[in-house]
C-alpha positions in Angstrom: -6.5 -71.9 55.7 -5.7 -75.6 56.8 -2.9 -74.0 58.8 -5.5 -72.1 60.6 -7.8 -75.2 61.5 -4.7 -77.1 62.4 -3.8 -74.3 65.0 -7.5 -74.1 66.3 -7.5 -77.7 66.5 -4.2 -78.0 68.4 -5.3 -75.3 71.0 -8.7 -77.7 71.9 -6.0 -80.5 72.4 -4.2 -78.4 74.6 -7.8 -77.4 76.3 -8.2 -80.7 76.9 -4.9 -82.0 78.4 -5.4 -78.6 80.7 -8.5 -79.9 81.8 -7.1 -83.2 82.5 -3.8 -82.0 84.4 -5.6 -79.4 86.2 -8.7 -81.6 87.7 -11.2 -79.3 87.0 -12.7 -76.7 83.7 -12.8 -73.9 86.1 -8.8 -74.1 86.7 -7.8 -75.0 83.0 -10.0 -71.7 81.7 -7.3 -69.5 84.4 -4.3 -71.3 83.1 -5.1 -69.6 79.5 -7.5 -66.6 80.4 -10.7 -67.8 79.4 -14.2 -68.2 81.3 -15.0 -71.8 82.5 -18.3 -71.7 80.1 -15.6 -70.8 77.3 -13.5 -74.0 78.2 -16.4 -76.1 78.8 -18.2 -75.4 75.2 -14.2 -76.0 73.2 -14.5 -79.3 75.1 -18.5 -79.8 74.0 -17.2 -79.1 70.8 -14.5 -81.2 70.7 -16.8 -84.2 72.1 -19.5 -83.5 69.6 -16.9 -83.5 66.7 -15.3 -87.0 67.6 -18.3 -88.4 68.5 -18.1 -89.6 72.4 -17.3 -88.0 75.2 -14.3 -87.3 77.2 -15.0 -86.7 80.7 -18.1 -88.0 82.9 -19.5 -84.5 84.4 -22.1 -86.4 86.8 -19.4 -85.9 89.4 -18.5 -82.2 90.7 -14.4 -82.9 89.6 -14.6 -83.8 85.5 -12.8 -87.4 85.2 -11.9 -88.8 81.6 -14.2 -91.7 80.5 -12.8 -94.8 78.6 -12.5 -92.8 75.4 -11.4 -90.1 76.7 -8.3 -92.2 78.3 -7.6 -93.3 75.2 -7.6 -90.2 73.0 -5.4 -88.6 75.9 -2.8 -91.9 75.7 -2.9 -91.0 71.4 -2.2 -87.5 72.0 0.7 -88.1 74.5 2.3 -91.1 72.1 1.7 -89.2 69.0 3.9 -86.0 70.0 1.4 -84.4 68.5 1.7 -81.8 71.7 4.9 -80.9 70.8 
C-alpha cells in the first residue's frame, strides 16, 4: 500500500517538474498523454495537500511562486527524481 502512495506521489513530482521544464500545463499533459484539465487538477492537488501554491496562473504562461521555487530546488537536491 505505501508503495503505491509513494509511486502516485512521485508521478505528481514528475507532473510538476514537467510543468516547470515545459512552460506551460497544456505541453506537460502531451509529454505523458494526459488532458491539460487532468494535469492542472494533479497540480491543484498537489497545492492543496502542501498547503501553498506553486505557480501564479494570473498570467497566460504558469510561473513558479516563491514556494514553488523552493519545493522545485528540494526536489532537484534531494534526488528524490531519480
Amino acid at each position: 500500500m505505501i508503495d503505491r502512495v509513494i509511486k502516485m506521489f512521485k508521478q505528481v513530482i514528475y507532473y510538476f517538474i514537467a510543468v516547470v521544464e515545459q512552460g506551460s500545463f497544456s505541453k506537460a499533459a502531451k509529454k505523458f498523454y494526459l488532458s491539460q484539465s487532468a494535469i492542472s487538477q494533479q497540480i491543484t492537488k498537489l497545492e492543496n495537500d502542501l498547503g501553498f501554491s506553486l505557480f501564479d496562473r494570473r498570467t497566460y504562461y504558469p510561473t513558479l511562486t516563491e514556494e514553488g521555487k523552493r519545493t522545485r530546488r528540494m526536489i532537484i537536491y534531494s534526488g528524490m527524481l531519480r
